[in-house]
Structure formats: structure tokens, C-alpha cells
Short mmCIF file of the C-alpha atoms (twelve columns), coordinates in Angstrom:
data_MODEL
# 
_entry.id   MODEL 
# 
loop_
_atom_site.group_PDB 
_atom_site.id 
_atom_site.type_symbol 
_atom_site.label_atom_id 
_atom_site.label_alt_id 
_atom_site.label_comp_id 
_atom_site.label_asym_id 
_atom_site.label_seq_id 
_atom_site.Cartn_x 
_atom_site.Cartn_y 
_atom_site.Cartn_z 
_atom_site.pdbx_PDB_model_num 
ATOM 1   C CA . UNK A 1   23.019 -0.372  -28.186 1 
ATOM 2   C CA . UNK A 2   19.224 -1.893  -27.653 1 
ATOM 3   C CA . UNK A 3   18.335 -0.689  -24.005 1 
ATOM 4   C CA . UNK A 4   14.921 -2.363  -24.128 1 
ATOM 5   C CA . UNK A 5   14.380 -4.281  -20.683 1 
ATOM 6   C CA . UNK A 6   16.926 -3.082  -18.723 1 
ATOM 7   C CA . UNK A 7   16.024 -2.909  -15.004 1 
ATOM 8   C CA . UNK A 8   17.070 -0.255  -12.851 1 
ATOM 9   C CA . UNK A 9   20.101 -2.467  -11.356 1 
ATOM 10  C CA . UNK A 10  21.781 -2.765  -14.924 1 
ATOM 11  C CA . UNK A 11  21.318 0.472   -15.440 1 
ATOM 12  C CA . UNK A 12  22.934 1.370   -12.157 1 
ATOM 13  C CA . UNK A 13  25.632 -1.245  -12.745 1 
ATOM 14  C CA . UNK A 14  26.130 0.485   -16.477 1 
ATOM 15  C CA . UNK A 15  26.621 3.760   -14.617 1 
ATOM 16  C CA . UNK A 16  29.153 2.554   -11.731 1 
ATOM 17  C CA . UNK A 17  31.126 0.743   -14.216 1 
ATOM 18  C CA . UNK A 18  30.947 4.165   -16.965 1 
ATOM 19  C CA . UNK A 19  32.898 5.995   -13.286 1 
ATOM 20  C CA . UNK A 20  34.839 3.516   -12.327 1 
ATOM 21  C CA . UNK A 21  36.403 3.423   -15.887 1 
ATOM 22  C CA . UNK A 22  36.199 7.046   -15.872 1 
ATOM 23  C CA . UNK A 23  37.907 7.468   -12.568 1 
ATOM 24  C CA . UNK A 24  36.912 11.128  -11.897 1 
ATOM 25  C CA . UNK A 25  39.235 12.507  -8.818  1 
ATOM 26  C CA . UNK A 26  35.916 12.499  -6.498  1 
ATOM 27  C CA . UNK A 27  34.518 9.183   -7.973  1 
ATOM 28  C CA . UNK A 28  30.969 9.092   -5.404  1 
ATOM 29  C CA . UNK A 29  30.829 13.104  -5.443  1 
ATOM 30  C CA . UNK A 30  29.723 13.263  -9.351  1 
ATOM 31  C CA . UNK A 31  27.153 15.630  -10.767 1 
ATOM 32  C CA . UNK A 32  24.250 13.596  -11.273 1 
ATOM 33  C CA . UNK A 33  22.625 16.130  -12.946 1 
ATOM 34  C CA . UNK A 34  25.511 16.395  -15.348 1 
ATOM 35  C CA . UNK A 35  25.448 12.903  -15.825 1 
ATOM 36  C CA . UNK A 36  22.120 12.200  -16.971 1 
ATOM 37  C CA . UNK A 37  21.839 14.992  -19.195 1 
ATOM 38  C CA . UNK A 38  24.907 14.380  -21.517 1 
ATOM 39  C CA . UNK A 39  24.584 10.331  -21.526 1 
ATOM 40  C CA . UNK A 40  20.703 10.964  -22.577 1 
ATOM 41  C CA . UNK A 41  21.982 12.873  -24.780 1 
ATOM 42  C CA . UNK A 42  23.799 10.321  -26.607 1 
ATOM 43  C CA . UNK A 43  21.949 6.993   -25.772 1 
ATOM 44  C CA . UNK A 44  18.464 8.998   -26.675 1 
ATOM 45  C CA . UNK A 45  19.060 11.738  -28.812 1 
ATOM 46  C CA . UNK A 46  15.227 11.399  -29.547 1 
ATOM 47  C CA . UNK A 47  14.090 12.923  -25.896 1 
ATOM 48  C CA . UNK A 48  17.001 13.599  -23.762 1 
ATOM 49  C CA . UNK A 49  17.244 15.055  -20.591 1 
ATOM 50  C CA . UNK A 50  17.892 19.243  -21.214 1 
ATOM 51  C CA . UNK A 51  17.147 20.632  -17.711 1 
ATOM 52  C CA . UNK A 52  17.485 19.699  -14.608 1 
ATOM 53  C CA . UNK A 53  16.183 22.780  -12.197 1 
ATOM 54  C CA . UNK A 54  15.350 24.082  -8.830  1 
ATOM 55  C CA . UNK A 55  11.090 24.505  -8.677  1 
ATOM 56  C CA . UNK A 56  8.266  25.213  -6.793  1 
ATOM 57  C CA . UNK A 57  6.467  21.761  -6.911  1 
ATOM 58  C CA . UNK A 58  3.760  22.415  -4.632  1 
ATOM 59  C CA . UNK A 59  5.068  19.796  -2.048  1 
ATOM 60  C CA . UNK A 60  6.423  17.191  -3.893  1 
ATOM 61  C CA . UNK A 61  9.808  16.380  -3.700  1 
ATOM 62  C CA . UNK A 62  10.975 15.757  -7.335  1 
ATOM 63  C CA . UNK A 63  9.345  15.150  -10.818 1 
ATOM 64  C CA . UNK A 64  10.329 14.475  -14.248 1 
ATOM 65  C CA . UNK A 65  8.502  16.272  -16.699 1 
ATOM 66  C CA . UNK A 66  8.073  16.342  -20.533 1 
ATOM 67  C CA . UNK A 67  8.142  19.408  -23.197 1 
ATOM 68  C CA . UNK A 68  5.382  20.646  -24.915 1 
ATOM 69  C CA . UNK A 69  7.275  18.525  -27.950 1 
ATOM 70  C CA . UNK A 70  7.661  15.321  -25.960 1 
ATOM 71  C CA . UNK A 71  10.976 15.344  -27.681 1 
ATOM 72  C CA . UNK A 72  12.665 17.135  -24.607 1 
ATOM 73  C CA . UNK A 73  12.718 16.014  -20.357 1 
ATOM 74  C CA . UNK A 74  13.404 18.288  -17.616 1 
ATOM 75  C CA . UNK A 75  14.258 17.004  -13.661 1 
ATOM 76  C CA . UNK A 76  12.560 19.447  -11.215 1 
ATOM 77  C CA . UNK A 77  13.357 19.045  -7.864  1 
ATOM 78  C CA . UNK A 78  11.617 20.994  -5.111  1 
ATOM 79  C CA . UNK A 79  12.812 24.423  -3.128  1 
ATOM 80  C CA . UNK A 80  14.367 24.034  -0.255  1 
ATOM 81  C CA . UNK A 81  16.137 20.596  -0.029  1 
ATOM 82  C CA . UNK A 82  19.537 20.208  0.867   1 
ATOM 83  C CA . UNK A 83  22.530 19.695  -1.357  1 
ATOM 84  C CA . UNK A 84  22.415 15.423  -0.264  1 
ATOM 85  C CA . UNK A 85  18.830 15.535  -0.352  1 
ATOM 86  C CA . UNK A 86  19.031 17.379  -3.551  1 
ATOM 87  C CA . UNK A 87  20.976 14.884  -5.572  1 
ATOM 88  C CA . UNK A 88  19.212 11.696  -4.034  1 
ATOM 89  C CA . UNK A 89  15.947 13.682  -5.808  1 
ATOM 90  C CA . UNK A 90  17.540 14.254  -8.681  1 
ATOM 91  C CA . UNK A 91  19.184 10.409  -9.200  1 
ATOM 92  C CA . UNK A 92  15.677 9.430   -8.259  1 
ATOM 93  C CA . UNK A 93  13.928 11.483  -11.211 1 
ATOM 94  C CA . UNK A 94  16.766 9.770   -13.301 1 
ATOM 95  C CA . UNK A 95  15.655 6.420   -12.584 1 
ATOM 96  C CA . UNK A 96  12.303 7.236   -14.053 1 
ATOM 97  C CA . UNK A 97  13.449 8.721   -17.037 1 
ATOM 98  C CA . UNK A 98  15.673 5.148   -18.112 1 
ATOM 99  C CA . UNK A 99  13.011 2.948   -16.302 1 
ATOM 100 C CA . UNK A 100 9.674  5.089   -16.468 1 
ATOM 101 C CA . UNK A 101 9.015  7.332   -19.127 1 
ATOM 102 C CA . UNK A 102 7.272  5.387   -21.811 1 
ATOM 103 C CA . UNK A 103 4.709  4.272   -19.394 1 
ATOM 104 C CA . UNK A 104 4.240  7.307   -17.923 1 
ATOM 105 C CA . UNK A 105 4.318  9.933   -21.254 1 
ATOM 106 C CA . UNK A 106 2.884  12.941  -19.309 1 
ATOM 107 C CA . UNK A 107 5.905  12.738  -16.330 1 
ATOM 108 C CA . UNK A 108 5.895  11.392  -13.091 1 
ATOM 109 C CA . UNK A 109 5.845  13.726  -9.563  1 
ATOM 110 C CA . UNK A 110 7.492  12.084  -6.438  1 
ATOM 111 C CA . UNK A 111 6.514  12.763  -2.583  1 
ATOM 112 C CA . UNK A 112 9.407  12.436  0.216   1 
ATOM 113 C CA . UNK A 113 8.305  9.343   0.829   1 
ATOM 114 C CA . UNK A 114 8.105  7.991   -2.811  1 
ATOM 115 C CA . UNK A 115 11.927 9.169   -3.118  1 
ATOM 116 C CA . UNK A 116 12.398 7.657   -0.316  1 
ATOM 117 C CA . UNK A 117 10.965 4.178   -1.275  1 
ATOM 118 C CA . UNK A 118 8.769  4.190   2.281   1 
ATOM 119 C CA . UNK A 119 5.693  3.935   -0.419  1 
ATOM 120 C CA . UNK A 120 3.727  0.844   -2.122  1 
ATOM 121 C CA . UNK A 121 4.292  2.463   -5.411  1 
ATOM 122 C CA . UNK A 122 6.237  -0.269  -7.435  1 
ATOM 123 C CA . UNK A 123 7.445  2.832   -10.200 1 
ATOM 124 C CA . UNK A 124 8.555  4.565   -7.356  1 
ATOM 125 C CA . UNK A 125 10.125 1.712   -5.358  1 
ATOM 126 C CA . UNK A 126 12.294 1.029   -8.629  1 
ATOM 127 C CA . UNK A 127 13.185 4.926   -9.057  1 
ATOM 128 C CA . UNK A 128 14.337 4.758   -5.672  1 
ATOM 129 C CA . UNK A 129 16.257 1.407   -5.669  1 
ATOM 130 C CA . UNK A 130 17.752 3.111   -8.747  1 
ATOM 131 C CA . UNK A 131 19.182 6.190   -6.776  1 
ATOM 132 C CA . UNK A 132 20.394 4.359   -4.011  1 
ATOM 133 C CA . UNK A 133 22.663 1.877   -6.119  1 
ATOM 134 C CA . UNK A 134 23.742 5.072   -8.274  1 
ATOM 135 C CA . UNK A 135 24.978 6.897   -5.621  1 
ATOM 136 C CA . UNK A 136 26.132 4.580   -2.992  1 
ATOM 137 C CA . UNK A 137 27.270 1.610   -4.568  1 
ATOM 138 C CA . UNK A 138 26.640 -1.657  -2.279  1 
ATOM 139 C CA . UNK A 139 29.998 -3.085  -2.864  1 
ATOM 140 C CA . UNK A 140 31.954 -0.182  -1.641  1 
ATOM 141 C CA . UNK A 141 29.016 0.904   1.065   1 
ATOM 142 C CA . UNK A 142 29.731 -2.689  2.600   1 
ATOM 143 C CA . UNK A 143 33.445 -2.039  3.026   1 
ATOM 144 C CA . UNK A 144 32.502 1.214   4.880   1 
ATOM 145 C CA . UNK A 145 30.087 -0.641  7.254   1 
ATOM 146 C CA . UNK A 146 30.152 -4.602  6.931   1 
ATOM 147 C CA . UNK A 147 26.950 -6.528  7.661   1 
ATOM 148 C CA . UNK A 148 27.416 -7.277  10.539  1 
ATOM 149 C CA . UNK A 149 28.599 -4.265  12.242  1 
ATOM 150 C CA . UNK A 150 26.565 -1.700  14.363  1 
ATOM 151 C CA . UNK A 151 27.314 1.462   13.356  1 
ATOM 152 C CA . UNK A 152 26.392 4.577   15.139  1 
ATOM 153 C CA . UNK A 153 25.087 8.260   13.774  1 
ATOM 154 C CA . UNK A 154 28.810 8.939   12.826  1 
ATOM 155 C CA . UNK A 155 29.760 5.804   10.768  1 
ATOM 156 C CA . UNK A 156 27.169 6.309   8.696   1 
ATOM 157 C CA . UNK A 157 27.097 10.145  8.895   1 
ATOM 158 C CA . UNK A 158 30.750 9.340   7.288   1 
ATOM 159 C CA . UNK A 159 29.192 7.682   4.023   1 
ATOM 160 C CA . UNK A 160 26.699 10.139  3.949   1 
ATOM 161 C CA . UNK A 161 29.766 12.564  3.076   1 
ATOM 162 C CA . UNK A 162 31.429 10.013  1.441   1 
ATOM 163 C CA . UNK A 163 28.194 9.543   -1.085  1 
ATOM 164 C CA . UNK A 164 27.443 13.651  -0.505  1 
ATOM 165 C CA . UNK A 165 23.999 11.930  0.120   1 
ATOM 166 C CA . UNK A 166 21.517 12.776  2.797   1 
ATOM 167 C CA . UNK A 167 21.409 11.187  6.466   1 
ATOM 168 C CA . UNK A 168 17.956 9.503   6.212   1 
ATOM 169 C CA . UNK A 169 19.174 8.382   2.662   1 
ATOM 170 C CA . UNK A 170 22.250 6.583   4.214   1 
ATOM 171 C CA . UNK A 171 20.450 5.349   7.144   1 
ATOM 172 C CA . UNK A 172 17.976 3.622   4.766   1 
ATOM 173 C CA . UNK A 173 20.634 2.026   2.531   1 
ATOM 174 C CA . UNK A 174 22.508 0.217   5.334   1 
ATOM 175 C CA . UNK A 175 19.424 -0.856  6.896   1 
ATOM 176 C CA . UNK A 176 18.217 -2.631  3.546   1 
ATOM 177 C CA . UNK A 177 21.245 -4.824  3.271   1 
ATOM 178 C CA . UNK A 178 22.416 -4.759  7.254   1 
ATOM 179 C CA . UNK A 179 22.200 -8.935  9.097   1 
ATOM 180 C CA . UNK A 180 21.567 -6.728  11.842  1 
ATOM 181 C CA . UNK A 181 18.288 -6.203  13.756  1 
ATOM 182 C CA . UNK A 182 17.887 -2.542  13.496  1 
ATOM 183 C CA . UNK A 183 14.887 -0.011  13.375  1 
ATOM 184 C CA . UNK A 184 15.018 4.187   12.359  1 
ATOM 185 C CA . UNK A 185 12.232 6.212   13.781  1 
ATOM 186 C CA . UNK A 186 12.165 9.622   12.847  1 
ATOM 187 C CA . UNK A 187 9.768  11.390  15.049  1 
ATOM 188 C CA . UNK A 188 8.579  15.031  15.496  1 
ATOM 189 C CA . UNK A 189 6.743  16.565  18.576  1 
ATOM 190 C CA . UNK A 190 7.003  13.598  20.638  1 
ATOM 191 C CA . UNK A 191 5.527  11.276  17.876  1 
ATOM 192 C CA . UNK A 192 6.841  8.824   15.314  1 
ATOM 193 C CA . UNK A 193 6.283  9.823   11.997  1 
ATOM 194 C CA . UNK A 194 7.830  7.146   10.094  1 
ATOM 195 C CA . UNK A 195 10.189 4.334   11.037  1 
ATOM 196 C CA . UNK A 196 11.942 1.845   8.925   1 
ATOM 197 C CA . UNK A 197 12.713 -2.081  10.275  1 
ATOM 198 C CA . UNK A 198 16.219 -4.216  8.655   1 
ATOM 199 C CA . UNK A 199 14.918 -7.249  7.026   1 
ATOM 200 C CA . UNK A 200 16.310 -9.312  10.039  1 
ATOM 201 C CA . UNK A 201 14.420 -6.876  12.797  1 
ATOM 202 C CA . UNK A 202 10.733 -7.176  10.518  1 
ATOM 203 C CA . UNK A 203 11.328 -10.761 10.011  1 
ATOM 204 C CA . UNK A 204 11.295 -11.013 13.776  1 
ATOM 205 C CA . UNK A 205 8.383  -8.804  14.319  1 
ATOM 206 C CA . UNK A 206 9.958  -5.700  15.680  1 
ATOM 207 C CA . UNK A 207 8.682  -2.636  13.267  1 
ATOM 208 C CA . UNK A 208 6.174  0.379   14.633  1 
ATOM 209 C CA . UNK A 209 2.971  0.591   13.204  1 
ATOM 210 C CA . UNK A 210 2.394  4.294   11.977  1 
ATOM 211 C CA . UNK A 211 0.026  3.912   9.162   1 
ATOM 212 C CA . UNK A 212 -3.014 3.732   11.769  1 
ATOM 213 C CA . UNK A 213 -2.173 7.309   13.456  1 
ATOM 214 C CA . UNK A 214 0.447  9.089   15.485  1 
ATOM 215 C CA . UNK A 215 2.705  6.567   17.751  1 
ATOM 216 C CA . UNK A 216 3.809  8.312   20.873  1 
ATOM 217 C CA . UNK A 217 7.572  7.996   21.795  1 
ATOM 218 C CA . UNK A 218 8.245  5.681   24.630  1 
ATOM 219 C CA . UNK A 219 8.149  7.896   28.180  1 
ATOM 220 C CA . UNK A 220 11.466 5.761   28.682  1 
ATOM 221 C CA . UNK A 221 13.150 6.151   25.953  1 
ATOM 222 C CA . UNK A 222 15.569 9.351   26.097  1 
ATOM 223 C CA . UNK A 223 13.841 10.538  22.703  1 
ATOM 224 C CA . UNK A 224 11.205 10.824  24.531  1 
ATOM 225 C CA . UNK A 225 12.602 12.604  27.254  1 
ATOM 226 C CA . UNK A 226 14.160 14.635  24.717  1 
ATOM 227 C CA . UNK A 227 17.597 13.666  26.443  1 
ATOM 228 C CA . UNK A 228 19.894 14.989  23.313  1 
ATOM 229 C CA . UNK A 229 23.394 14.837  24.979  1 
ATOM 230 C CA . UNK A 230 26.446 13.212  22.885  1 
ATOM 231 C CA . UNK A 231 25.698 10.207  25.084  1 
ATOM 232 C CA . UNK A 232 22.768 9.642   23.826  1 
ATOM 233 C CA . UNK A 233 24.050 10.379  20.555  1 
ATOM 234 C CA . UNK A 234 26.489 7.909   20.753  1 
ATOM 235 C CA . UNK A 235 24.091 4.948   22.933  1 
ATOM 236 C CA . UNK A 236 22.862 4.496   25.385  1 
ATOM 237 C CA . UNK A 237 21.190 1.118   26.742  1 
ATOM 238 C CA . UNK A 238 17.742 0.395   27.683  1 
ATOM 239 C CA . UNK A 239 16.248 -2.546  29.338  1 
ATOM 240 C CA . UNK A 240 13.517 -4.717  27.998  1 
ATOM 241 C CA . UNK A 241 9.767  -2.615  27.683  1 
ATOM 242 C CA . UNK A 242 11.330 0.971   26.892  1 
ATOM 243 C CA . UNK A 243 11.155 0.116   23.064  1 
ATOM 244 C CA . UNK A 244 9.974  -3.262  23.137  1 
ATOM 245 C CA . UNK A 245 9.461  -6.347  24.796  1 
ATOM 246 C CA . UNK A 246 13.771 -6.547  24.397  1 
ATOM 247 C CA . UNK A 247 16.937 -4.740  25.102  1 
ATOM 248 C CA . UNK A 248 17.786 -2.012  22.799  1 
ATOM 249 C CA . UNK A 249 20.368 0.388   22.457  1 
ATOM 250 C CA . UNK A 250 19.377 3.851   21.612  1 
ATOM 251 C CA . UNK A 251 21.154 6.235   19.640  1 
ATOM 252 C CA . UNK A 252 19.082 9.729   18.883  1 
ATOM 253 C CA . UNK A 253 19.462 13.206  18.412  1 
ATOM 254 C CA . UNK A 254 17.630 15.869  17.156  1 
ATOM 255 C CA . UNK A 255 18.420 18.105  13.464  1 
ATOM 256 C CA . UNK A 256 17.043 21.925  14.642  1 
ATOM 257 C CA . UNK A 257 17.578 22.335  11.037  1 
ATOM 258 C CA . UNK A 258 14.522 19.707  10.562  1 
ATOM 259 C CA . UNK A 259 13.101 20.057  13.699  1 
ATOM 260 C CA . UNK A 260 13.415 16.039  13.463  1 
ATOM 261 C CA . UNK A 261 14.772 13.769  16.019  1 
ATOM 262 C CA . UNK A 262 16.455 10.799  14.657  1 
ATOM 263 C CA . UNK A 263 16.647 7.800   16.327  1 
ATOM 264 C CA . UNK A 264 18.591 4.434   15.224  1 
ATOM 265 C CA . UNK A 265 17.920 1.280   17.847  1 
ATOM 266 C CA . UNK A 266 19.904 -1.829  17.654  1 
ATOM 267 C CA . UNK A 267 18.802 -5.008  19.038  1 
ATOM 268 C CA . UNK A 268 20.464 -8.406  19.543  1 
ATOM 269 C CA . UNK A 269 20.198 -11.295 17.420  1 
ATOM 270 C CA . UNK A 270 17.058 -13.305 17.355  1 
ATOM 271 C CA . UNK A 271 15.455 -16.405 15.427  1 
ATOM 272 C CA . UNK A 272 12.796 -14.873 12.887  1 
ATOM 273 C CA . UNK A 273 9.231  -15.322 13.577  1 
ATOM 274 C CA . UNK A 274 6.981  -16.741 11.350  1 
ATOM 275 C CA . UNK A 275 4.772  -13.936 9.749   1 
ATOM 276 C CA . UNK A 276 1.709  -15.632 9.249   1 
ATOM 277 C CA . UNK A 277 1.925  -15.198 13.447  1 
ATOM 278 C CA . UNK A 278 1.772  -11.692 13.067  1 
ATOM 279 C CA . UNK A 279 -0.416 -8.583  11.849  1 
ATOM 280 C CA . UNK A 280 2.442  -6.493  10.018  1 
ATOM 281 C CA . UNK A 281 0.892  -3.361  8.309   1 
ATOM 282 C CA . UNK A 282 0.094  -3.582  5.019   1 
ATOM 283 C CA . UNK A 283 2.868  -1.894  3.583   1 
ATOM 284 C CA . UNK A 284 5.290  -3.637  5.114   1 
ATOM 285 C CA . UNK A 285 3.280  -7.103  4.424   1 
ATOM 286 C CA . UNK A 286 3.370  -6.341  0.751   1 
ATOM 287 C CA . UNK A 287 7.217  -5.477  0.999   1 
ATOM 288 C CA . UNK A 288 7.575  -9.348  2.487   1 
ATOM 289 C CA . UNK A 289 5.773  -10.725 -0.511  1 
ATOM 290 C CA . UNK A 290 6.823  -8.449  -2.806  1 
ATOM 291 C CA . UNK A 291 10.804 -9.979  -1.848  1 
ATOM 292 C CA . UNK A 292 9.672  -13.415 -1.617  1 
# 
């Protein structure tokens, strides 16, 4: 079979239908390690994937590496990471391989936030894209949480399981194909670190700007009075100027094993802005134009 030009969602696709047919007793729990070494094996007996191993990568999250030979491909993924996080990594490094390699001859390393896809790297965008429709296929995803719905930390904790994928990698796949107006902040210390806008909530000019230096938490907002009670965990309702100029509702809590405090807000429907009316950051300016 010619596999020149494939993009990373007919690979994916080639994957999900290779299970489906398969029908393996815990179809979204698979090896993914496994997986890409013996199909390598047989689609490119010429440099397959051999190893795929735990390493110190010096603060990167994941890499795909060649042998001395270039006829061989290891996945390294870093110390440390959880079993979820672990496979996301490794599905990620798997992307590059099918999508990747040529261009790249001498290997690729990957950050958090490259595997993550919070990056302007278009190689690592794809890698990630890659992952996510690997591992949590949108078709079955959206029968777990619908569009429209408004799930809290425990419906999508549920297809976190369900995909044995991490949190943040869940929370990021529902919020890239959610109608819903919905922002993630993860913060630490009192201070966003990242967040991630739905397409709907950017469109409408609710994101936080992080890429200019550390964003304090709202005083308000029970993140920020480090309020971590179930109710919190399962909303709680704020009115307009704790998060924005809007209501939200606030669901947050905080991982001791990260020392991370999540927080998903929902807000209620609204008619998109037009961008040119706004100053979005330039990562998230390029991820407008880059979809069109």
C-alpha cells in the first residue's frame, strides 16, 4: 500500500477502523506502544519503530529518535509522567513517526506544551491532533458528552478512564469540538499558567492572555480563594466581573499530586464578535487563521 500523503486524520481513521475490526475486549485501553511498533513493522520494514522506552529527556516530554543506522526508531518518553499522560506522549511521538520523520531525519523532541498542541509549531500541532483522534475517537467522545452539554470534572474525568488518557488531555479534546463557551485555566501559586478557550468562547473574545507574564487569579473567584470543597468541584456560580465582564460558573479543584489547580468555567451563549475588534494573542490569532 502507497502511504505517501496521508495526513494525520487518515492515519488515525486507518487505526480506529484496524480496532474496531479487531475488536480487542478493551477497544480505547490498547497498547499504543504495542501498536506502533508491530504495524511499523509491517507497513515499513525499512525503519520501524523497535523501542519505545522510559528516559531521562532533560525536560521534554517525549521524542522520537533515530539509530545510529537510520534504519531503526525508538519513542522516548520522559520520567515521571503518569500512565494517561504516558500514552498521550507516546501516541504523540507516533504521529511524528507516520507524519514527520522524513522531514525531520535526525528525530523530533516534544515539550508539554507541544504534546499538548498549546504551541505554534504546525509539526507539533499535527502530532498532537494525531494522538487525540487515536486515542479518543470524536465519534464515540461525542456520545459520551454531546456538543452541547456542560459537563463537569467528573463527566469528563469518566472519558479520561474510558480513553486511560490524562485529565488535561480530555479537557482539551472536548473543548476543541464543544458549541459551548468554555475556558480551562490551569494555574499554580495563585497564577494562570496556561488556559485554553472553545472555539465558540475565543470567537466571542473570552480567552486569558498569558503569553505577556503571570495572570493573577481573580480575588473572587474561589480558585483564588483556594475554596477546594466538592462544591466548588462540582459549580459554583459567579456574577458578572469575577471572571469576566459575564456570568460564569466555576468548577475547580486542585491535583496535590501536581500541585495544579484546575479550573473549567462555562459561560452562556453569546453572538461571536468580530476579531478584527479585538487584540487576541498571537498564538491564538494564528490558530483563527490557521482554521479559516
Amino acid at each position: 500500500m502507497n502511504f505517501e500523503g496521508w495526513g494525520l486524520q487518515r492515519w488515525a481513521n486507518h487505526f480506529n477502523q484496524m480496532l474496531n475490526l479487531a475488536n480487542p475486549p478493551d477497544r480505547y485501553r490498547f497498547d499504543v506502544g504495542r501498536l506502533a511498533m508491530e504495524t511499523t513493522a509491517q507497513m515499513f520494514p525499512s525503519d520501524p519503530i523497535t523501542k519505545v522506552e522510559e528516559e531521562d529527556l532533560d525536560g521534554f516530554a517525549g521524542a522520537l529518535v533515530p539509530a545510529e543506522s537510520r534504519t531503526r526508531w525508538g519513542i522516548a518518553y520522559g520520567k515521571g509522567q503518569s500512565p494517561g499522560r504516558r500514552r498521550f506522549t507516546i501516541a504523540h511521538e507516533f504521529g511524528h513517526f507516520l507524519l514527520h520523520r522524513k522531514k525531520y531525519p535526525n528525530g523530533i523532541h516534544s515539550s508539554e506544551a507541544d504534546v499538548d498542541g498549546r504551541t505554534k509549531i504546525e509539526v507539533e500541532r499535527e502530532a498532537n491532533e494525531f494522538a487525540a483522534w487515536l486515542l479518543m475517537p470524536l465519534d464515540d467522545f461525542r456520545q459520551q458528552i454531546a456538543p452541547r452539554d456542560k459537563p463537569d470534572f467528573d463527566a469528563i474525568g469518566n472519558c479520561a478512564d474510558r480513553y486511560e488518557v490524562s485529565l488535561v488531555a480530555a479537557v482539551l479534546r472536548w473543548l476543541r469540538y464543544t458549541d459551548r463557551r468554555a475556558v480551562f485555566v490551569t494555574s499554580v501559586d495563585g497564577y494562570v499558567k496556561w488556559a485554553w478557550s472553545s472555539d465558540a468562547a475565543f470567537k466571542s473574545g473570552v480567552f486569558i492572555r498569558t503569553s505577556r507574564g503571570p495572570v493573577e487569579l481573580p480575588a473572587a473567584s474561589a480558585a483564588g480563594q483556594e475554596q477546594f470543597t466538592p462544591e466548588v468541584r462540582s459549580g459554583v456560580d459567579h456574577a458578572a466581573g469575577v471572571w469576566f465582564n459575564e456570568r460564569v460558573r466555576e468548577h475547580s479543584f486542585r491535583s496535590e499530586k501536581y500541585d495544579t489547580v484546575y479550573s473549567l468555567l462555562h459561560l452562556g451563549d453569546a453572538e461571536p464578535k468580530s476579531w478584527s475588534e479585538g487584540k487576541p494573542l498571537e498564538d491564538t490569532y494564528e490558530r483563527f487563521v490557521r482554521r479559516g
